[in-house]
C-alpha positions in Angstrom: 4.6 -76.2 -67.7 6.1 -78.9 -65.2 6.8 -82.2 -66.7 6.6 -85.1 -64.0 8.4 -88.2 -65.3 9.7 -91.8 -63.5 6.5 -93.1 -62.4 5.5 -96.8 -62.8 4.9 -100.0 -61.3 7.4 -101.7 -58.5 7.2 -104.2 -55.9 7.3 -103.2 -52.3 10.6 -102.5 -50.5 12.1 -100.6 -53.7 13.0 -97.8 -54.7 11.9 -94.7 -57.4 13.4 -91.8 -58.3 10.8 -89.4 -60.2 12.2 -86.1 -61.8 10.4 -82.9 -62.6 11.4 -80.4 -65.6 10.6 -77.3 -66.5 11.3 -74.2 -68.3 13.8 -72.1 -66.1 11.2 -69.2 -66.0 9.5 -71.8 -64.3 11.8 -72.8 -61.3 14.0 -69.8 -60.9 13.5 -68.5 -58.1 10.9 -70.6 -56.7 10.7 -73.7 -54.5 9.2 -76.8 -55.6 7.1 -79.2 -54.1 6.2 -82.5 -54.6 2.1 -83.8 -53.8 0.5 -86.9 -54.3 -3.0 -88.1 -54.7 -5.2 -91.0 -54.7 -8.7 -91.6 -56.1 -11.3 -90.2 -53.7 -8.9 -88.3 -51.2 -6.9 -84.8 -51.2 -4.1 -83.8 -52.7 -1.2 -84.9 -49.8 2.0 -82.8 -49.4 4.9 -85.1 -49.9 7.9 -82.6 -49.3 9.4 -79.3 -51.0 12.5 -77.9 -51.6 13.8 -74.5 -51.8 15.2 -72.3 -54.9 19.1 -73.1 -53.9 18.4 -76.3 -52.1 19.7 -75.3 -48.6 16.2 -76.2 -47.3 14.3 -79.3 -47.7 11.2 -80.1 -45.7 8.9 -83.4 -45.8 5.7 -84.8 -44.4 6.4 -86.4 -41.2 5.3 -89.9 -42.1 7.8 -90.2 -45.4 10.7 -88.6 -43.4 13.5 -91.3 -43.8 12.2 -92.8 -47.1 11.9 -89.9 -49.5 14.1 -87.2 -50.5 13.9 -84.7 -52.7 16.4 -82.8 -54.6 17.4 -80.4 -57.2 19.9 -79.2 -59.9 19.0 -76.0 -61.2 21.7 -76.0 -64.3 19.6 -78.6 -65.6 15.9 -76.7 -64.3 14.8 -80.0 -62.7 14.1 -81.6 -59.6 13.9 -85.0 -57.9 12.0 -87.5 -55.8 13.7 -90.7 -54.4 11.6 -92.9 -53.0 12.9 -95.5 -51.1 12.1 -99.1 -49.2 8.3 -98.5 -51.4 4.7 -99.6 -49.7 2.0 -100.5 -51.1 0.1 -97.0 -49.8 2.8 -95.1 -51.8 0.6 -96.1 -54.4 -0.4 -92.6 -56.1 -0.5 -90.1 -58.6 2.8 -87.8 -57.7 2.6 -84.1 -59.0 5.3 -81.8 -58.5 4.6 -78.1 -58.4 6.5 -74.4 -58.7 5.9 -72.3 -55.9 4.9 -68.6 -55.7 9.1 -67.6 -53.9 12.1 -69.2 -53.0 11.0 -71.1 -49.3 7.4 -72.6 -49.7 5.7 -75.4 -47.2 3.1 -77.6 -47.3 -0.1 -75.7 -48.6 -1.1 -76.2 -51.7 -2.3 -72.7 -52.1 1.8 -72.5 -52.1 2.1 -73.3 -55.9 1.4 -71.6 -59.0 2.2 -74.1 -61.4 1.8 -78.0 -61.5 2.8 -80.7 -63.7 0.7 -83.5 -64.9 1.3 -86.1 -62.8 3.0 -89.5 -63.1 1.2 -92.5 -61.7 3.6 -94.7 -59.0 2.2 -98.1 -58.6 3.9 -100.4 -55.3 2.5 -103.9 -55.5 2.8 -106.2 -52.4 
């Protein structure tokens, strides 16, 4: 039901923006977070925003470079990604949450997108 878009390949130091869509049944009323994943390893939290955007929250280590944010007249939400590493490198998923505040557990979310693959080469 979530459609993450934006991924793709970059050089270290720039920058990504990713968006997430959805059908408004999807996001109203619900925070959204974004996760990302590498082969092998578990799902990481990347950050999450609430249902009216007053309230933003991000893994400590990505504090500073990303940022998410939302527009709910057009039911998506973004992920800029700035001054890009190489251990960026991931599949990013963006996810609906089960209420209006949500945090960092995935058991958080009740629907997820697809994924879009970010590639940072060095």
């Amino acid at each position: 039901q979530l459609q993450a878009s934006g991924g793709g390949l970059v050089q270290a130091g720039d920058s990504l923006r990713l968006s997430c869509a959805a059908p408004r049944r999807t996001f109203s009323n619900n925070a959204v977070g974004w996760f990302r994943q590498t082969p092998g390893k578990e799902r990481e939290f990347v950050g999450s925003i609430s249902w009216r955007g007053d309230s933003t929250s991000y893994t400590d280590t990505l504090k500073g470079r990303f940022s998410i944010s939302r527009d709910n007249a057009k039911n998506t939400v973004y992920l800029q990604m700035n001054a890009l590493k190489p251990e960026d490198t991931a599949v990013y998923y963006c996810a609906a949450a089960r209420g209006p505040y949500s945090g960092s557990s995935i058991a958080s979310y009740q629907y997820w997108g697809q994924g879009t693959l970010v590639t940072v080469s060095s």
